[in-house]
Phi, psi and omega in degrees: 000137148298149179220131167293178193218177164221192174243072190250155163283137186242213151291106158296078206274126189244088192271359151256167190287115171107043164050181182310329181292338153300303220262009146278320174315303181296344195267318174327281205285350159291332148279025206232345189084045187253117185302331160303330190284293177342288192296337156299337177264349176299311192290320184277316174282314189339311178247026140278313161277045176239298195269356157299272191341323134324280187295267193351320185240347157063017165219118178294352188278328168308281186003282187302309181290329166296324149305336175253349178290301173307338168284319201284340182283315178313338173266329192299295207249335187339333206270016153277336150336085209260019177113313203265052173206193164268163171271328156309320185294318183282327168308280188298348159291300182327315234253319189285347176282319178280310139345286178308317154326295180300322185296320186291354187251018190222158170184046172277180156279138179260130189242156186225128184251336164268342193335313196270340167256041197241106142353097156250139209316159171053011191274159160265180193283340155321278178304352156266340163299310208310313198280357185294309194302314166294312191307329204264351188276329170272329129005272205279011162275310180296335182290333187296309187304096177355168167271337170303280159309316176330297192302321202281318164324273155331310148349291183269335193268334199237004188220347181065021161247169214276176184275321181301321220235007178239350197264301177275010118316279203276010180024087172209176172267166166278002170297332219277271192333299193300305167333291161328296167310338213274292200262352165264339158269015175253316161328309159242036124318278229270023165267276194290100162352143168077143198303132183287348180317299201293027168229278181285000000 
């Protein structure tokens, strides 16, 4: 279930060990060129920006050139970093610009071909028909959604992050951002069936 959310502290996810005061040390020695430090931050991101990316562009062909375009700006570029962000935030800005790039050069339909074959661990097959049956019905609500909201969506509900720290990704003020939340979630009241409780 969706739950709104504000920028109050929630769950933080530290996918390196010591946290952000680790993952500035690390972007510092990436930029001094230590290829180890890289793959550890390669290692550290991959799958969170894999599944931003994704749910954003809805195209798997992207996904990956947009995932090495943004690593390479992180190797490329770290000693541009100056601090005053989070370094998640500054990662996931890079990966939402390249994105946004690719997509202007691309202009097919967009289809999600697993949608139906995503699985849930343990479930039996009643409760996994069940779960099928939501994922794709919450799929093509979120597939419905501008790319502008989508991101804002996905932001907050599957990466945990706060409005403030989704305003600079998406370089808007947080009024924008909050706006946005606004209006993808009254979108998808009138997408999903059924008390909107159980969703949002």
């Amino acid at each position: 279930m969706l739950r709104s959310r504000d920028d109050s502290p929630g769950p933080q996810r530290a996918p390196i060990d010591g946290g952000e005061p680790a993952e500035k040390r690390l972007i510092g020695r990436i930029a001094a060129g230590d290829l180890r430090a890289f793959e550890q931050f390669y290692r550290a991101y991959h799958v969170r920006l894999t599944r931003f990316l994704d749910r954003m562009t809805r195209r798997r062909g992207v996904v990956e050139e947009v995932l090495n375009d943004t690593m390479l700006v992180v190797w490329n570029r770290s000693e541009r970093f100056d601090g005053s962000s989070k370094v998640s935030t500054w990662v996931f800005a890079i990966a939402y610009r390249k994105a946004l790039k690719a997509l202007q050069r691309l202009d097919e339909a967009v289809e999600d071909d697993m949608l139906d074959e995503r699985p849930a661990i343990g479930a039996g097959p009643e409760q996994h028909a069940q779960t099928r049956r939501v994922n794709a019905q919450l799929g093509r609500a979120l597939d419905s959604l501008s790319i502008d909201h989508r991101t804002v969506v996905e932001l907050t509900y599957f990466h945990d992050m706060g409005y403030r720290e989704i305003a600079q990704i998406v370089d808007c003020p947080v009024d924008t951002v909050k706006t946005r939340m606004f209006h993808a979630r009254r979108r998808l009241r009138a997408l999903l069936a059924g008390d909107a409780e159980d969703w949002l």
